[in-house]
C-alpha positions as CSV (number, residue, x, y, z in Angstrom):
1,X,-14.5,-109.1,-107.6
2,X,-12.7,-105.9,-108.6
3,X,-13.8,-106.6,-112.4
4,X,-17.4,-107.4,-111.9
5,X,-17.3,-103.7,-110.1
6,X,-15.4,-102.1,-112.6
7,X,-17.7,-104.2,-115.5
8,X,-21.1,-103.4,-113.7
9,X,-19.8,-99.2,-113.5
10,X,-18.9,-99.5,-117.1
11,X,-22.5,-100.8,-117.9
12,X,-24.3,-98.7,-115.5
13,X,-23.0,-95.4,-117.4
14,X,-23.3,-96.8,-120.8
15,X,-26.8,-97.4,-120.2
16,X,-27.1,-93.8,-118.8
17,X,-25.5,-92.3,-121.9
18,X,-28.0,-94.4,-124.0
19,X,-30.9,-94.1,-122.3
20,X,-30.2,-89.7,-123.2
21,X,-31.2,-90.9,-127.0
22,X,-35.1,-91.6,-126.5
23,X,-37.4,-93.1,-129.5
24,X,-40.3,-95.2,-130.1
25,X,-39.6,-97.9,-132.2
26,X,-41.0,-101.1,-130.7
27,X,-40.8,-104.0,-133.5
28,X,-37.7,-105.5,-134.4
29,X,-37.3,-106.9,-137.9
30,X,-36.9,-110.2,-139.1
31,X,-33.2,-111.9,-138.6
32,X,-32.5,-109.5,-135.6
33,X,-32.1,-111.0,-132.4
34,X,-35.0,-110.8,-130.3
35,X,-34.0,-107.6,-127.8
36,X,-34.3,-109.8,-124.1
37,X,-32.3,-112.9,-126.0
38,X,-29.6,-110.1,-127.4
39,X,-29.2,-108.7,-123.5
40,X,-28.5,-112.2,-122.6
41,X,-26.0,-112.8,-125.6
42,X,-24.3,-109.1,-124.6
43,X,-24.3,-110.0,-121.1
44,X,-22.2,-113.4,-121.8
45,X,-20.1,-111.5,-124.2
46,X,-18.8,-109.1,-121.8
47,X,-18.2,-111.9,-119.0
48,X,-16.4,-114.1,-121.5
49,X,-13.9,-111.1,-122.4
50,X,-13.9,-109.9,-118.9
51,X,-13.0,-113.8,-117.5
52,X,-10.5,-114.2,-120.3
53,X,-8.6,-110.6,-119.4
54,X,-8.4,-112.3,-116.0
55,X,-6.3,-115.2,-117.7
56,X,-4.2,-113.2,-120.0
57,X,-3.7,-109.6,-121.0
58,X,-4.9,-109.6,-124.5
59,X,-7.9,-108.8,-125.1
60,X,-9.0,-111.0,-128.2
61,X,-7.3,-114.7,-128.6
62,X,-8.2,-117.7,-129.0
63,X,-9.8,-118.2,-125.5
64,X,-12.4,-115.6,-126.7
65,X,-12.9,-116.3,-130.1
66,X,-14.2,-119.6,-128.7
67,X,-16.6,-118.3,-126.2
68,X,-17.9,-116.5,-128.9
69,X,-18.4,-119.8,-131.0
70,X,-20.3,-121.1,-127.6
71,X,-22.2,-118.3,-126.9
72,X,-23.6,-118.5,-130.6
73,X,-24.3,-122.2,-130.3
74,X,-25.9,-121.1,-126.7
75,X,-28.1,-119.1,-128.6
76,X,-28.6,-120.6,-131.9
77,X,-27.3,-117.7,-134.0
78,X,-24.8,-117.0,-136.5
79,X,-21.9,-114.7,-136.7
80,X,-23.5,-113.1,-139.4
81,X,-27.3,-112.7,-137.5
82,X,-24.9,-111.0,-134.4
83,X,-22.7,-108.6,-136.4
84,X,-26.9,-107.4,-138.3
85,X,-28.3,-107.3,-134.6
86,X,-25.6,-105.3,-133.4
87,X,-26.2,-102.8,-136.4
88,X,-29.3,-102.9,-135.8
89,X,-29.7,-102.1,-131.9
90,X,-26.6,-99.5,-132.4
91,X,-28.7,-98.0,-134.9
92,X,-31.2,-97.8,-132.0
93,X,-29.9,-96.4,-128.7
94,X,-33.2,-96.0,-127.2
95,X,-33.8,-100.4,-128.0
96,X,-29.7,-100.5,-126.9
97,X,-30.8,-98.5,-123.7
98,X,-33.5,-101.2,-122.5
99,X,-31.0,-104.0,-123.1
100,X,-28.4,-102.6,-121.4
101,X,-30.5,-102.0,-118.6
102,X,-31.3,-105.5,-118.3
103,X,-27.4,-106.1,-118.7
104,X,-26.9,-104.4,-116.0
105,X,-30.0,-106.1,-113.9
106,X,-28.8,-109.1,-114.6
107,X,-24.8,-108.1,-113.8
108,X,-26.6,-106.9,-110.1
109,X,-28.3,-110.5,-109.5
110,X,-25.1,-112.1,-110.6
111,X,-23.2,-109.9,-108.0
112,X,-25.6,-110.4,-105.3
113,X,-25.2,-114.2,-105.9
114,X,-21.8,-113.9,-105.3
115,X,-21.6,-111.9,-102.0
116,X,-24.0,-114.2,-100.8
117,X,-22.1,-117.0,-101.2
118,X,-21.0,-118.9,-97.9
């Protein structure tokens, strides 16, 4: 539970420092991830890294380098079409913002879900 506190903190104030970068550009390009599908793939990212530091103390291993092979099956996308989205959205804080707002939605549900578990 700690982690999924300490994860949710980490994307509330990244999406505050993103949302300080405003802009206007609405249309993403072709072979970019779609901005709602990219919050989803972000948001399993980070819960795949965050569940394997649970099991062992290194960050990247094997464990994660397969959840990232799953997560791109998950989503039909390539390692290659990931790495040019990221570019892409990093070059755009203000599209980053809104997708790490909905990261950080979603993370909230997630946690509610959990509390409310019998």
């Amino acid at each position: 539970m700690r982690i999924h506190q300490q994860a949710f903190a980490f994307l509330l104030l990244f999406s505050l420092f993103i949302l300080a970068c405003k802009g206007n550009n609405n249309q993403t390009p072709k072979g970019i991830v779609a901005k709602d599908t990219m919050a989803f793939v972000l948001l399993d990212i980070h819960l795949a890294e965050a569940g394997a530091r649970t099991i062992t103390n290194t960050p990247i291993n094997e464990t994660v380098v397969s959840y990232y092979q799953f997560i791109e099956k998950k989503y039909h996308i390539s390692d290659a079409t990931f790495k040019q989205s990221m570019q892409y959205y990093t070059a755009h804080p203000e599209i980053m913002a809104e997708i790490y707002a909905k990261i950080t939605e979603e993370m909230s549900k997630k946690e509610a879900e959990i509390q409310h578990r019998p």
